[in-house]
N, C-alpha and C positions, 0 to 999 in steps of 0.2 A: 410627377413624383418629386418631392420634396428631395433637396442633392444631400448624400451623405456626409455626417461629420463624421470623424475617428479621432480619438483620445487614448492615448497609452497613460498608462500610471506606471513608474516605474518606482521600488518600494522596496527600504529594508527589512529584513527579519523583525516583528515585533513593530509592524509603522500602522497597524491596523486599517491594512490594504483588502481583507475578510469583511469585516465593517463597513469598508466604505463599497463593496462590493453589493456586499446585501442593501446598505441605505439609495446606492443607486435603483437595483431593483423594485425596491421598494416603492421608489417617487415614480419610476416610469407604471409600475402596477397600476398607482392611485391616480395618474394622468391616462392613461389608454387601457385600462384593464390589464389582468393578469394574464389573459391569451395572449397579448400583443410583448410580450416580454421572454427572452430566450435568455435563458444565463447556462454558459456551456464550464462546468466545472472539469477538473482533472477525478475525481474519488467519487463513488458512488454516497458516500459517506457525509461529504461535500455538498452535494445535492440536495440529499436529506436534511440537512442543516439548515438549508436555503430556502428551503420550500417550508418547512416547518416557522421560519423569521417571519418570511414571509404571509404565512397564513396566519400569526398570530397580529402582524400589521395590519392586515386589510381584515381582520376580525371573522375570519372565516373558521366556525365550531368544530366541524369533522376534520378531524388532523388524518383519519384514515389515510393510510397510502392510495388507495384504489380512488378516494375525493379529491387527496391534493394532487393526482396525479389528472384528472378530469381537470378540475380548474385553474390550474398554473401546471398546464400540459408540459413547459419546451424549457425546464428542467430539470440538465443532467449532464451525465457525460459528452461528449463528443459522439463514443457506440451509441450510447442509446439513444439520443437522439434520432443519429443517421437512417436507427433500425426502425424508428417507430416514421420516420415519413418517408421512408419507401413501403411500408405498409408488406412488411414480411412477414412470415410464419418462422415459429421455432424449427418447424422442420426443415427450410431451408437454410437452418443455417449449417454449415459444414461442419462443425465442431459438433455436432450429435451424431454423425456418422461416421469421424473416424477410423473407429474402429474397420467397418465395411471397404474403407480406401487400404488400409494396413491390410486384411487380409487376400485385399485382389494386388497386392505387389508383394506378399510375403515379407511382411515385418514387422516386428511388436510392436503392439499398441503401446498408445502413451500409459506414462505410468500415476500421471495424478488427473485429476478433473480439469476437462478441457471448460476453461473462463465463462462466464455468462457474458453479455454485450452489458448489464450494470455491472459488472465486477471491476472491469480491466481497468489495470492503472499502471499506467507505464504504457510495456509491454508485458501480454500476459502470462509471457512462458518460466517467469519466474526467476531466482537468482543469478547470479553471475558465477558462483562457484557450486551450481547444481549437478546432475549427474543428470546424464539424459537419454534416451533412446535415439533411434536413426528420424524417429516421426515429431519427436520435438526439434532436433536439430535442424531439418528441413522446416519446421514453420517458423522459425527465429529467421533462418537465414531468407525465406523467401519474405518475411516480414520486412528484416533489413534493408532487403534489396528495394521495397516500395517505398519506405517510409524516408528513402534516404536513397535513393535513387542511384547507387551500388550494382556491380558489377556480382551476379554470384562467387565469383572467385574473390574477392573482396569480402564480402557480406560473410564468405566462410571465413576467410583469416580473421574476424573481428569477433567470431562466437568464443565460448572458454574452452581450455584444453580439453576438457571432459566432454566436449559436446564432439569435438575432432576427433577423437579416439574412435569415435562409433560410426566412424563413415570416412566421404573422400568428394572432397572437389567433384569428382565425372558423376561417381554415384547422387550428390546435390542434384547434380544438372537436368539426370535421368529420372529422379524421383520428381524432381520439377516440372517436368513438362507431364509424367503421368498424372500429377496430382493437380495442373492444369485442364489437363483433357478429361478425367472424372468427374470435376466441378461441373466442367461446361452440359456431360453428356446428360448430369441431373439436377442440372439449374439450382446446383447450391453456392452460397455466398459466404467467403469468410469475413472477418473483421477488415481488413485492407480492401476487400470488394465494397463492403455496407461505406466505407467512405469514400471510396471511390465514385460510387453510384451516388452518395446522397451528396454531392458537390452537382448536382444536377437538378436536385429539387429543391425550391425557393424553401426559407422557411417565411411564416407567415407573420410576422414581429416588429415592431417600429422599432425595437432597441434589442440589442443583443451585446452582453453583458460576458465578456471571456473572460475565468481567473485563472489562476499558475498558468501565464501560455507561457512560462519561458521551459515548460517540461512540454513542449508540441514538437513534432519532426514537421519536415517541408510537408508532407502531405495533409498534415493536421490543418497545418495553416491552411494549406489549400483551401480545405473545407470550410473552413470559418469565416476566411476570406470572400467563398463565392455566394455564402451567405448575408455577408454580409451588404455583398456588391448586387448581388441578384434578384434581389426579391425585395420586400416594400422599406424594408431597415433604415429609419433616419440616422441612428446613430449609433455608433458601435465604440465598444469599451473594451482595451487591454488592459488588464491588469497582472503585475508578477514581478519578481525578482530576478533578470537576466542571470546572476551568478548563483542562484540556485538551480540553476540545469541541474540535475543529477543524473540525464538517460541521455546524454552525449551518445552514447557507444548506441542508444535506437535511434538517432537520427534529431534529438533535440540539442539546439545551441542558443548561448546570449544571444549569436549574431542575427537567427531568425527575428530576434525579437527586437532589437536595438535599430534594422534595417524596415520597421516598417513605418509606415506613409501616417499623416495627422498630428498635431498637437502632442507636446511631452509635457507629462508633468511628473516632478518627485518627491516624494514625499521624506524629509530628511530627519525625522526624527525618529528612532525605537524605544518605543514605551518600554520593553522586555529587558535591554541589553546596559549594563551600564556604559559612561562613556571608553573606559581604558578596554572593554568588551569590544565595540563596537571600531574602536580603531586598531587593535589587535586582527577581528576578520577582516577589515580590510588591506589589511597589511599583506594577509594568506595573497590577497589576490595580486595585488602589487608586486609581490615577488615570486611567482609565477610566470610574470609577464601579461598582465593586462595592462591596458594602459593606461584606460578612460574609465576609473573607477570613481562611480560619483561620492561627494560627499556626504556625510550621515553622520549623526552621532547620537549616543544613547542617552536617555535619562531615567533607565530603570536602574536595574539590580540590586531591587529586593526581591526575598525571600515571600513567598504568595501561600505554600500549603505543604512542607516539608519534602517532596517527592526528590527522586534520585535516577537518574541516565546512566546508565552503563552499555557504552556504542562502541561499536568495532564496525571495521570496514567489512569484515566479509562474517560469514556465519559461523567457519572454523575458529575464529577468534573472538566472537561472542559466547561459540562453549566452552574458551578456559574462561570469561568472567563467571558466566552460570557454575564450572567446575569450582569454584571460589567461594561463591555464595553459600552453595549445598556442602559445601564441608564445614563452612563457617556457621550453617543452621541460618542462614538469614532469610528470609519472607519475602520473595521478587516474584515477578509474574513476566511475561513477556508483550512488546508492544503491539506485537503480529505475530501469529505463532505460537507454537505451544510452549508449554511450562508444565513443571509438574504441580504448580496450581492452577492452573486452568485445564488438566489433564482430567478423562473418565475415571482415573486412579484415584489423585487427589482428591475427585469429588466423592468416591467409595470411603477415601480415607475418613474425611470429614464425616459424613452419615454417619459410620461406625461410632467416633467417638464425641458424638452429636446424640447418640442413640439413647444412651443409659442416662442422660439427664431426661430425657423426656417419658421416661416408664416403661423405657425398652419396644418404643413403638415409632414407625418409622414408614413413611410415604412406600406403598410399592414401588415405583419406579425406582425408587431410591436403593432397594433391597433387592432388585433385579440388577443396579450396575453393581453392587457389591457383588453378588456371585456372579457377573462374569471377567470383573477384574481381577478378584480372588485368585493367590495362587496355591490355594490350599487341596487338596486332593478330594474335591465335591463328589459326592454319589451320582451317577449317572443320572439319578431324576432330579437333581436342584434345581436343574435350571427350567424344565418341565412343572418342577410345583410350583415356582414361582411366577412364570406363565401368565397364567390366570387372573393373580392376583390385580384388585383392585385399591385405592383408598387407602387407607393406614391400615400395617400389620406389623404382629406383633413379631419380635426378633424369632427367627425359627434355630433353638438354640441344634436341633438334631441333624440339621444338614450341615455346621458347622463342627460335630463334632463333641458340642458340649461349650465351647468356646464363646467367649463374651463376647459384644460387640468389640472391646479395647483389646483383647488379646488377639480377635480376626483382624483386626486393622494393621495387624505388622506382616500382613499377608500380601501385601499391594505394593507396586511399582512407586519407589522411591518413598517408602515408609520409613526408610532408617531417616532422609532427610527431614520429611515431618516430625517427625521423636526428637529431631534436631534443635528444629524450630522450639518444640516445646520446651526443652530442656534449657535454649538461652534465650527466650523472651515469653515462657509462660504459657500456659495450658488457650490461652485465648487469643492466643496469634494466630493459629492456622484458622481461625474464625473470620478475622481482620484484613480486609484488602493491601494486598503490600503497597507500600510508598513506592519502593525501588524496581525501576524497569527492568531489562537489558534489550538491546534491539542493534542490527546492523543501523549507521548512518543511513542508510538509504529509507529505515524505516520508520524512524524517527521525523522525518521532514513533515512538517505544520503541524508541531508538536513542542514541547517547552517544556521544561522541569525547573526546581529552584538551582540543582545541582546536577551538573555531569560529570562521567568521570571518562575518559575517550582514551583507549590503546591508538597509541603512534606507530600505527602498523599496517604498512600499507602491504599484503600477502595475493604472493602470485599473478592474475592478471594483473589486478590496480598495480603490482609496482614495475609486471612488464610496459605498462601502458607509461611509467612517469620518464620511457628512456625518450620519449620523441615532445617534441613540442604540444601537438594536438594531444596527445596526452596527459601532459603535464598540467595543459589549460583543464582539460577536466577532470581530471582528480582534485585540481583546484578550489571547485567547487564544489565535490565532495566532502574537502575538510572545511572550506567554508560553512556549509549546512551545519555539519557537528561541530562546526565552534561558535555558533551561533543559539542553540537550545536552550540555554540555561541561564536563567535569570539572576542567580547570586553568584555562584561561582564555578567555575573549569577547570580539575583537575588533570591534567595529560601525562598518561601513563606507559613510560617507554621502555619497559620490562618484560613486552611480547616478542615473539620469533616474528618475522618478516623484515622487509625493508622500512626502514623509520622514513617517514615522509617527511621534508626540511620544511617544520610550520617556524614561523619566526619563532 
C-alpha cells in the first residue's frame, strides 16, 4: 500500500481555495476514476456544486442526482457520507422517531423538522438565540458532549439561556441515559452515532479531498482522519480558513486545524477583498489575541453585480434591519430563511397583480395559494372549489366577493410593505429579484456581496461569551467572517442595542 501524503491549504477569504478544491478533484477523477475520489464538503449545497464541476469535467450527460450520485458516489457531507457506507435504512435513523422517545418520557416533541443526514451544516439544532423544548435541549447538549468531548454539566452551561429555562443539569442527565437506552433497545442511530460508526468503515478512495475543515469538531476530524489513515487513501487534502471557525461553541477550533500532520501551504492573495479590507480583518484577529496570524493581502475590491449584505450577529437584530427595509418599501429577500418575498404570501401577492395583465387567467396552483393566504372572509366552499382545479383558470371573481385580482391582493401578509415597494421603485419591482440580502453573520459565510452593511452588535450570549478569553477568540472570528463578505465596501453600523464588539 502506497504510504500516505497529507497537504493542508491554508486560505483567505476570496483566495479561491473552492476552485482549487474542485481542480483537485477533478485531476485525481481523470487519473483513478470518479469512484476512487471522496471530497467531504461542510453544506449539502457544496456538494452539489462539486459533483455538478465535476461531471461537466469528465463530460458525463446526466447531471440527474440519482447518476451523479451512481458515478462520483463519495461526494458530500461528512453525514451523508458516514450514512451511505454503513449501509442504513431511513428508518434507523433516530430522528424519525422522536416523536415515539418524547412520548415514552413524557415530553414535547420537537418543534421544527428533525435535519436530514444531507442537510446538517454545522450542527443541526439550529440558532443560538432559538427557543427550544426540553428534546432539543437534550440533543444539543448530548451533541456537545461527543463532538467535543465535554462533561454534560459543561455541555449544559455552553447551550443559550432559552434552551436552560426548559430544563436542569439532573433532568439532562436522566433524559440522557433514557434516550441512550431507547436507542440501543431499537437499534437506532443518531447523527454522532453514524460518525462514530462510520470511523470504522474504510472509505474506498485513493484521494480524499476535505474543504472548510476549520468548521469540524474533534470528532469530525476523527472521522476523516481514520479515513483517511485506514483504507487505500494515497493522499489527502485540507483545505479551509482556520479563522473562519464560526461553531467554536459545537466543538470546531483554528487549533484542530493548525495542529495537523503534512505539508502547509498558503495561499496569500484574495481576489474578493481589497488590500486596506484585507489588513483591516486581519487586524480583528490580532487584537483579539491571536498570535500567528498569517499573511495575506487583497487585490480586489471591485464592485461585480450591485448586491447589498445586511448581517447581524444574532436573528433579533437582523429583524430591526428587515424592520428598516419594510418601512422604507425596499426589495430584500433573505439568505436562509424566510422573507416576506420568498413567503406563501408574497408569492399570493404577486399572482394577484400578475393576474389582470395576463386576461385575468392564472395557474391553479397559483389560485389555490391565494385563497389560503387570503385574509378575506372566504365562503366555506373556496377552498373546496378550488380543490379540483387544474391548468390555467380564470379569476373566480364570486369567491372573492366581486374583488379584483389588485384589490384581493391587499388581503395577504405584509401587503402594505409590497404597496411599498411599489410606490418607491415602480409597479415592476415586486417582479424583480432583490439585490439586497439580510442574514445573521453566521449565514452569510462562503458568501460575498459588492456591499455590506454589519450592526456592531454583539447581543446576549455572543457578548456573555466576549467576557473570557476562549470567547473573545471566537467571536473573533465571527466578526472576522462579516468583515470579510463584501467586495467594494463595509459599512459598520453602531446604532443597535447590545454590546458593541471592539473591531478596530
Amino acid at each position: 500500500m502506497a504510504q500516505l501524503k497529507r497537504t493542508n491549504v491554508s486560505a483567505p477569504p476570496g483566495s479561491g481555495k473552492t476552485r482549487l478544491a474542485t481542480r483537485l478533484a477533478v485531476a485525481a477523477a481523470l487519473r483513478d476514476g470518479p469512484q476512487s475520489v471522496a471530497a467531504v464538503t461542510y453544506t449539502k449545497a457544496a456538494a452539489l456544486e462539486l459533483q455538478e464541476r465535476m461531471a461537466l469535467a469528465l463530460g458525463i450527460k446526466d447531471h440527474s442526482q440519482r447518476n451523479l450520485s451512481r458515478q462520483i458516489p463519495y461526494v458530500g457531507t461528512l453525514h451523508s457520507l458516514a450514512y451511505r457506507l454503513l449501509h442504513i435504512g431511513k428508518g434507523q435513523v433516530a430522528g424519525e422517531h422522536l416523536a415515539d422517545f418524547c412520548g415514552y418520557v413524557n415530553i414535547p416533541p420537537p418543534r421544527d423538522r428533525y435535519a436530514s443526514v444531507d442537510d446538517l451544516e454545522g450542527l443541526w439544532w439550529g440558532g443560538l438565540d432559538a427557543s427550544s423544548t426540553e428534546i432539543d435541549s437534550l440533543l444539543r447538549v448530548l451533541a456537545s458532549m461527543r463532538h467535543t468531548g465535554r462533561s454534560i454539566e459543561d455541555a449544559y452551561e455552553r447551550i443559550p439561556t432559552a434552551r436552560q429555562l426548559v430544563t436542569n443539569p439532573g433532568r439532562m442527565a436522566w433524559l440522557a441515559q433514557e434516550y441512550n437506552l431507547w436507542k440501543h433497545e431499537h437499534d437506532y442511530l443518531d447523527f454522532e452515532d453514524m460518525l462514530e460508526q462510520g470511523c470504522t468503515v474504510p472509505i474506498p478512495c485513493k484521494t480524499i479531498i476535505n474543504d472548510e475543515v476549520q468548521d469540524q469538531s474533534l470528532l469530525m476530524w476523527r472521522v476523516v482522519n481514520a479515513w483517511a489513515e485506514g483504507g487505500r487513501c494515497e493522499h489527502f487534502w485540507a483545505l479551509g480558513d482556520g479563522f473562519q471557525s464560526l461553531y467554536q461553541w459545537a466543538g470546531a477550533s483554528p487549533d484542530l486545524f493548525f495542529s495537523q500532520p503534512g505539508e502547509w501551504f498558503h495561499l496569500p492573495v484574495s481576489h474578493r477583498l481589497g488590500n486596506d479590507s484585507a489588513q483591516y480583518a486581519r487586524a480583528i484577529l490580532q487584537r483579539a489575541g491571536y498570535e500567528s496570524v498569517p499573511e495575506w493581502r487583497g487585490v480586489g475590491g471591485q464592485p461585480v453585480d450591485g448586491t447589498t449584505f445586511y448581517l447581524a450577529r444574532t436573528h433579533a437584530l437582523v429583524g430591526l434591519f428587515e424592520g428598516e427595509l419594510q418601512r422604507d418599501g425596499t426589495p430584500y429577500k433573505s439568505l436562509r430563511g424566510s422573507s416576506p418575498w420568498s413567503s406563501r404570501a408574497g408569492q399570493a401577492f404577486r399572482a394577484c397583480r400578475l393576474v389582470e395583465r395576463t386576461g385575468w387567467v392564472m395557474p391553479a396552483d397559483a389560485l389555490k395559494n391565494v385563497v389560503k393566504q387570503t385574509r378575506l372572509p372566504l365562503p366555506r366552499r373556496a377552498k373546496a372549489a378550488v380543490e379540483g382545479m387544474g391548468g390555467e383558470v380564470s379569476w373566480p371573481e364570486e369567491l372573492f366577493g366581486g374583488l379584483t385580482p389588485t384589490k384581493a391582493a391587499d388581503y395577504f401578509q405584509h401587503s402594505d410593505y409590497f404597496r411599498r415597494v411599489e410606490a418607491v421603485h415602480g409597479a415592476e419591482a415586486i417582479f424583480e429579484k432583490p439585490k439586497i440580502s439580510v442574514s445573521t453573520i453566521h449565514g452569510a459565510k462562503g458568501r460575498e456581496a459588492d456591499r455590506v452593511i454589519l450592526a456592531d452588535s454583539w447581543a446576549q450570549l455572543p457578548a456573555r461569551m466576549l467576557a473570557n478569553e476562549e470567547g473573545r477568540l471566537a467571536e473573533a472570528c465571527v466578526a472576522y467572517v462579516a468583515c470579510t463578505r463584501h467586495r467594494a465596501s463595509l459599512e459598520i453600523r453602531d446604532d443597535f442595542p447590545g454590546h458593541l464588539y471592539p473591531l478596530p
